[in-house]
C-alpha positions as CSV (number, residue, x, y, z in Angstrom):
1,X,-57.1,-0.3,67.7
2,X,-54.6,1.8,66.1
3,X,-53.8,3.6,62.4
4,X,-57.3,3.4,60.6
5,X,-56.1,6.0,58.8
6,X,-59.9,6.7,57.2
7,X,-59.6,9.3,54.2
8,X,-56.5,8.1,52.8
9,X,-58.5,7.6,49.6
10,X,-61.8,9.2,49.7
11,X,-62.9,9.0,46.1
12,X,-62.3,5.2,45.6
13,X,-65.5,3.0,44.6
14,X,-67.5,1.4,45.8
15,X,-65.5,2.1,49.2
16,X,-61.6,3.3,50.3
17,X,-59.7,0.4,51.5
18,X,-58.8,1.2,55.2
19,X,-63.0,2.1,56.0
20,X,-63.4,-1.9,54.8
21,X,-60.2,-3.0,57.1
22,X,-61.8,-0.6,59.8
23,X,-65.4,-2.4,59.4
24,X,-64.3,-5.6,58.8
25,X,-61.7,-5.2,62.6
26,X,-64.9,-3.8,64.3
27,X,-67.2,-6.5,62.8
28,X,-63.9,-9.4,64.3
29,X,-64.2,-7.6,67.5
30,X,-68.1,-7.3,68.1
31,X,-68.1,-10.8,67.0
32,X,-65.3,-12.4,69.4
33,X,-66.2,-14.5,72.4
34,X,-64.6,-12.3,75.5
35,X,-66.3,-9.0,76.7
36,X,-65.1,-5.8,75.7
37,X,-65.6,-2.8,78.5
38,X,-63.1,0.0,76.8
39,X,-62.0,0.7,73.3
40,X,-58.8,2.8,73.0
41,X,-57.8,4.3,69.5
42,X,-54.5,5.0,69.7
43,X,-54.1,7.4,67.0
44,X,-54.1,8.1,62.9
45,X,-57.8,7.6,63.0
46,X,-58.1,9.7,59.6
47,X,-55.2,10.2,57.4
48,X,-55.5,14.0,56.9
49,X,-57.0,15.4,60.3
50,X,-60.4,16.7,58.3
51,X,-63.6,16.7,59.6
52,X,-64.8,14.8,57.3
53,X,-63.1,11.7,57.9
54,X,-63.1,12.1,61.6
55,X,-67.0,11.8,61.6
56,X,-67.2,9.0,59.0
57,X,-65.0,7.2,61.6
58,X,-67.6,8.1,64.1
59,X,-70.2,6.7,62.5
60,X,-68.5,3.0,62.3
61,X,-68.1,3.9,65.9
62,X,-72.2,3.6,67.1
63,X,-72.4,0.0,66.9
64,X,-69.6,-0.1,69.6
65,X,-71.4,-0.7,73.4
66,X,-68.5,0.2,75.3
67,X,-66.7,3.7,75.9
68,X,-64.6,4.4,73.7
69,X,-61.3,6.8,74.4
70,X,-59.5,8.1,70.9
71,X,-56.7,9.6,70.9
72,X,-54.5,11.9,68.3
73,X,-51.5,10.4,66.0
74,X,-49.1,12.8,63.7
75,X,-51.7,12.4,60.5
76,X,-55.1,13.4,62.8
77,X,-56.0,17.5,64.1
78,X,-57.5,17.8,67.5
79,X,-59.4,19.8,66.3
80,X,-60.9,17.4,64.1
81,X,-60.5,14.5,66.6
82,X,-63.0,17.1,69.1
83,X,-65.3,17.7,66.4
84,X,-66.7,14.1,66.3
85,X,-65.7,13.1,69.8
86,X,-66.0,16.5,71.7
87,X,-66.3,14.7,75.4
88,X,-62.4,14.2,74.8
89,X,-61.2,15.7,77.4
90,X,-58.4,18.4,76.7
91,X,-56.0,20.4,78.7
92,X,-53.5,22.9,78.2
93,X,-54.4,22.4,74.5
94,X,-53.1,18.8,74.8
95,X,-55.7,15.9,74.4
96,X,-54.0,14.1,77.2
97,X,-56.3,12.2,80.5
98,X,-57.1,10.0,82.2
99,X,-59.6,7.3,83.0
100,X,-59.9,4.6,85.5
101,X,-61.7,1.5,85.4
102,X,-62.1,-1.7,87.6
103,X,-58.6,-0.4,90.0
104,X,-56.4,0.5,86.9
105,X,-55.5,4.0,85.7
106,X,-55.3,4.7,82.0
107,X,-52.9,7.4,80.6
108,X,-53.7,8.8,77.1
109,X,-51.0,10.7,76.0
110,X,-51.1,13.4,73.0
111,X,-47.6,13.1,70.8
112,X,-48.6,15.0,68.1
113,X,-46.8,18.0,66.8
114,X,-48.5,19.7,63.7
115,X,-46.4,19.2,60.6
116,X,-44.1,16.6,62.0
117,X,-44.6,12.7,60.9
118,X,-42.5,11.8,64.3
119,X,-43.4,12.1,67.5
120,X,-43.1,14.6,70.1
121,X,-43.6,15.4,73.8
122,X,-42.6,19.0,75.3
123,X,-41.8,20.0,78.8
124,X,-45.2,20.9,79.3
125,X,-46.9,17.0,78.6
126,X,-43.7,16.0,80.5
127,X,-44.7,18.1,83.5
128,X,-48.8,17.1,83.1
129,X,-47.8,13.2,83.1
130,X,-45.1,13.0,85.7
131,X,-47.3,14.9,88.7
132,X,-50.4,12.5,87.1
133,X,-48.0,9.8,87.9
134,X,-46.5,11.2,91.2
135,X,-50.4,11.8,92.4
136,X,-51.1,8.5,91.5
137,X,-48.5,6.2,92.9
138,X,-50.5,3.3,94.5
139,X,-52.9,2.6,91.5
140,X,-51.5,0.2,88.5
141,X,-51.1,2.3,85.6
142,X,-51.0,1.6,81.5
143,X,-50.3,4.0,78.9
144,X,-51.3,4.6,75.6
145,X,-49.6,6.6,73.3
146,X,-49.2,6.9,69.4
147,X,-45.4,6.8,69.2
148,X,-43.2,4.4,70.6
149,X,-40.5,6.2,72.3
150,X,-37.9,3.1,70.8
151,X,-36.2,2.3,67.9
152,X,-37.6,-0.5,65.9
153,X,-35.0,-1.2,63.3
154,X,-37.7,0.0,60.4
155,X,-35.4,2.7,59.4
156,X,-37.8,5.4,57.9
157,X,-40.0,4.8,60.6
158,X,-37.6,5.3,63.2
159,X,-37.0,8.0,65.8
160,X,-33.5,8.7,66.5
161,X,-32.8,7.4,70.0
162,X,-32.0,10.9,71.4
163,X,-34.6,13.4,70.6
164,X,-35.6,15.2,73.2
165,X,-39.3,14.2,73.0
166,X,-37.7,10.8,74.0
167,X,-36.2,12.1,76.7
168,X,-39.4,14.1,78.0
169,X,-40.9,11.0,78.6
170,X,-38.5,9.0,80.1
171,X,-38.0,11.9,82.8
172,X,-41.3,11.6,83.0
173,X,-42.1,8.3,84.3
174,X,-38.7,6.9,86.1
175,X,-39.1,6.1,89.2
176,X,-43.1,5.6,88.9
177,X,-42.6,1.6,89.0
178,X,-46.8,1.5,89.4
179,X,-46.4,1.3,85.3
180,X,-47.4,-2.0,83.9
181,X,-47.4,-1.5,80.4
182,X,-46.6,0.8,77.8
183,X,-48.5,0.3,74.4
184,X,-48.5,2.3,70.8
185,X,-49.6,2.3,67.5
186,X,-47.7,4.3,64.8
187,X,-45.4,1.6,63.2
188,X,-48.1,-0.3,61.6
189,X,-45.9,-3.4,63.1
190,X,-46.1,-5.9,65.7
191,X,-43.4,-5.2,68.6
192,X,-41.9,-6.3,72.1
193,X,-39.9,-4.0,73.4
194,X,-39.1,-2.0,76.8
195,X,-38.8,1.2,77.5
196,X,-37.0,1.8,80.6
197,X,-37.4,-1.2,82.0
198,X,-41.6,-0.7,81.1
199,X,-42.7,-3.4,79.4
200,X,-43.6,-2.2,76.0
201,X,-46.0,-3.0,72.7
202,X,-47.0,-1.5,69.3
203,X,-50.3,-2.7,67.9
204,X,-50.2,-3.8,64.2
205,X,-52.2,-1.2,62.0
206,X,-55.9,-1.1,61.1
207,X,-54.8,0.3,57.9
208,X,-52.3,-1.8,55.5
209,X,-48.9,-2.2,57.5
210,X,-45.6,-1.5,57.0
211,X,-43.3,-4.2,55.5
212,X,-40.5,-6.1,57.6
213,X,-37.2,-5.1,56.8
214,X,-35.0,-4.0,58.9
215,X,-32.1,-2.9,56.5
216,X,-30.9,0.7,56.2
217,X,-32.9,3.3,53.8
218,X,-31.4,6.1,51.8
219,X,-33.9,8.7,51.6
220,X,-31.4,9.7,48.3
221,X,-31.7,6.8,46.7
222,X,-35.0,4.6,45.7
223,X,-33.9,0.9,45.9
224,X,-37.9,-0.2,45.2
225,X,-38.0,-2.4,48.2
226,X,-41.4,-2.5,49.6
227,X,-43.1,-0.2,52.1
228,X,-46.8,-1.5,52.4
229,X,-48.7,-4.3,52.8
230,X,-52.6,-5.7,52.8
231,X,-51.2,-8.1,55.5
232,X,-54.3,-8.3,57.8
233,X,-55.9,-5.9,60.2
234,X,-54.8,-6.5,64.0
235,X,-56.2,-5.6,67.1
236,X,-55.0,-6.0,71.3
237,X,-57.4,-7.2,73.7
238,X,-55.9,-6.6,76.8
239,X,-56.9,-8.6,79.6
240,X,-56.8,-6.8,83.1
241,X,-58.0,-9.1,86.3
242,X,-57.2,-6.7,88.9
243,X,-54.0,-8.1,89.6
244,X,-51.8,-8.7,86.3
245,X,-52.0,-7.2,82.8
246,X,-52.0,-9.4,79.7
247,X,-52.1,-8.5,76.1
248,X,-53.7,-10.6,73.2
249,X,-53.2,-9.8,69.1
250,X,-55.5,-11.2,67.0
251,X,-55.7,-11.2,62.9
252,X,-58.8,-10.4,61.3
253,X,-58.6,-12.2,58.3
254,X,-60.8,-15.5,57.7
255,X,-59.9,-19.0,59.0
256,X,-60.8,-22.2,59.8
257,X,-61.2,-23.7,62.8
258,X,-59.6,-27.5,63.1
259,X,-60.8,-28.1,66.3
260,X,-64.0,-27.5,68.6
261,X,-64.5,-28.3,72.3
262,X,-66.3,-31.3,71.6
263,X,-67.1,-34.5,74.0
264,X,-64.3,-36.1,72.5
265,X,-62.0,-33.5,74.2
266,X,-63.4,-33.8,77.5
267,X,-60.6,-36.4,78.4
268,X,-58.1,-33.9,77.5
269,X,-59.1,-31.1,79.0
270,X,-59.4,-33.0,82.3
271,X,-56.2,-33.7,82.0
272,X,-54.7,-30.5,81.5
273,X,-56.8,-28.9,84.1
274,X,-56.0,-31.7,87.0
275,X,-52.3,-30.8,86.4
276,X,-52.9,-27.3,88.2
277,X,-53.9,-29.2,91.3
């Protein structure tokens, strides 16, 4: 899960919009068929970097039986991030690690830069996450990390191609061709992309996400197009077998089912599965 953004309107009654979108995604997730071992949170957890919000995210958080590995966007402190979660691990002053489960190594990244709405990544996270890579060449890696490192085409979102936080990274992981996956949050979009030849996602926003349109933006001149939407929460459930990586997105809003694996069906799926014979 990714931009939850809890605090964005504190005073609002009964409850502020994203802590409903944040309990109704946990309440979709808890509820869903497949197992969940690890919960990433890739970021914007609160939408001012207090205290305050950080621990009423926390608290949504105990119902969750799995570990749970947050992570810092450009609208969250680490400070406040270690206040509610202080097992984070930190280095250098960076909330960047590592964790590895069932033969895959997880990177965390930390882009935030105090003060700055994009992203960033010195020569210093550069250095940490290209000798975690080099020590680490025969184990299938994923990374998380808030920004994308691409431009999407949502102008006001955007990077620009060339900043040097951009090109951090990419020095940092070429030649490493253990990565499977790159995924972010940040652009409260769906996106496929790749980043170097690294396959590359952004998870859809908790929070209400950013509208599609991919037309230029003059910060000059207001042309009341809109920004945000209450198009549903999203979450990835990504699917790791020990040999290939695949990522699911699933809505949270209500539905109804039109079909249910029902005698009737039987004949079908018989069907289907003798073709992989």
């Amino acid at each position: 899960m990714t931009d939850i953004h809890i605090g964005f309107d504190p005073d609002a009654k009964p409850e502020e919009l994203n802590r409903i979108r944040f309990r109704q995604t946990l309440d979709r997730l808890l509820a869903q068929p497949n197992t969940i071992d690890l919960l990433v949170l890739s970021g914007d957890l609160t939408d001012h970097g207090d205290k305050e919000s950080f621990e009423k995210t926390a608290e949504l958080l105990e119902s969750v039986p799995c570990p749970i590995l947050p992570m810092v966007g450009n609208h969250d402190s680490r400070e406040g991030l270690l206040h509610a979660f202080p097992n984070t691990p930190m280095q250098d002053g960076f909330l960047h690690y590592t964790h590895e489960q069932d033969g895959l190594l997880i990177l965390l990244l930390d882009t935030l830069e105090a003060g700055r709405h994009g992203g960033a990544f010195c020569s210093a996270r550069r250095d940490w996450l290209r000798a975690t890579l080099e020590a680490n060449r025969s184990k299938p890696t994923l990374i998380f990390m808030h920004h994308p490192p691409v431009v999407s085409g949502i102008d006001w979102m955007d990077p620009a191609a060339d900043e040097d936080w951009i090109a951090n990274f990419a020095a940092a992981i070429d030649g490493h061709d253990q990565i499977l996956a790159i995924h972010c949050g940040h652009l409260h979009r769906p996106l496929l992309a790749s980043f170097r030849g690294v396959p590359l996602g952004v998870t859809p926003s908790v929070a209400p996400l950013v509208s599609l349109d991919l037309r230029p933006i003059d910060p000059e001149r207001a042309d009341n197009r809109d920004l945000i939407t209450t198009e549903p929460s999203t979450y990835a459930l990504h699917r790791w077998d020990g040999k290939d990586l695949v990522t699911h997105y699933e809505k949270t809003n209500e539905w109804d089912v039109v079909a249910h694996y029902s005698d009737d069906l039987k004949p079908m799926m018989r069907d289907m599965f003798r073709e992989r014979e």
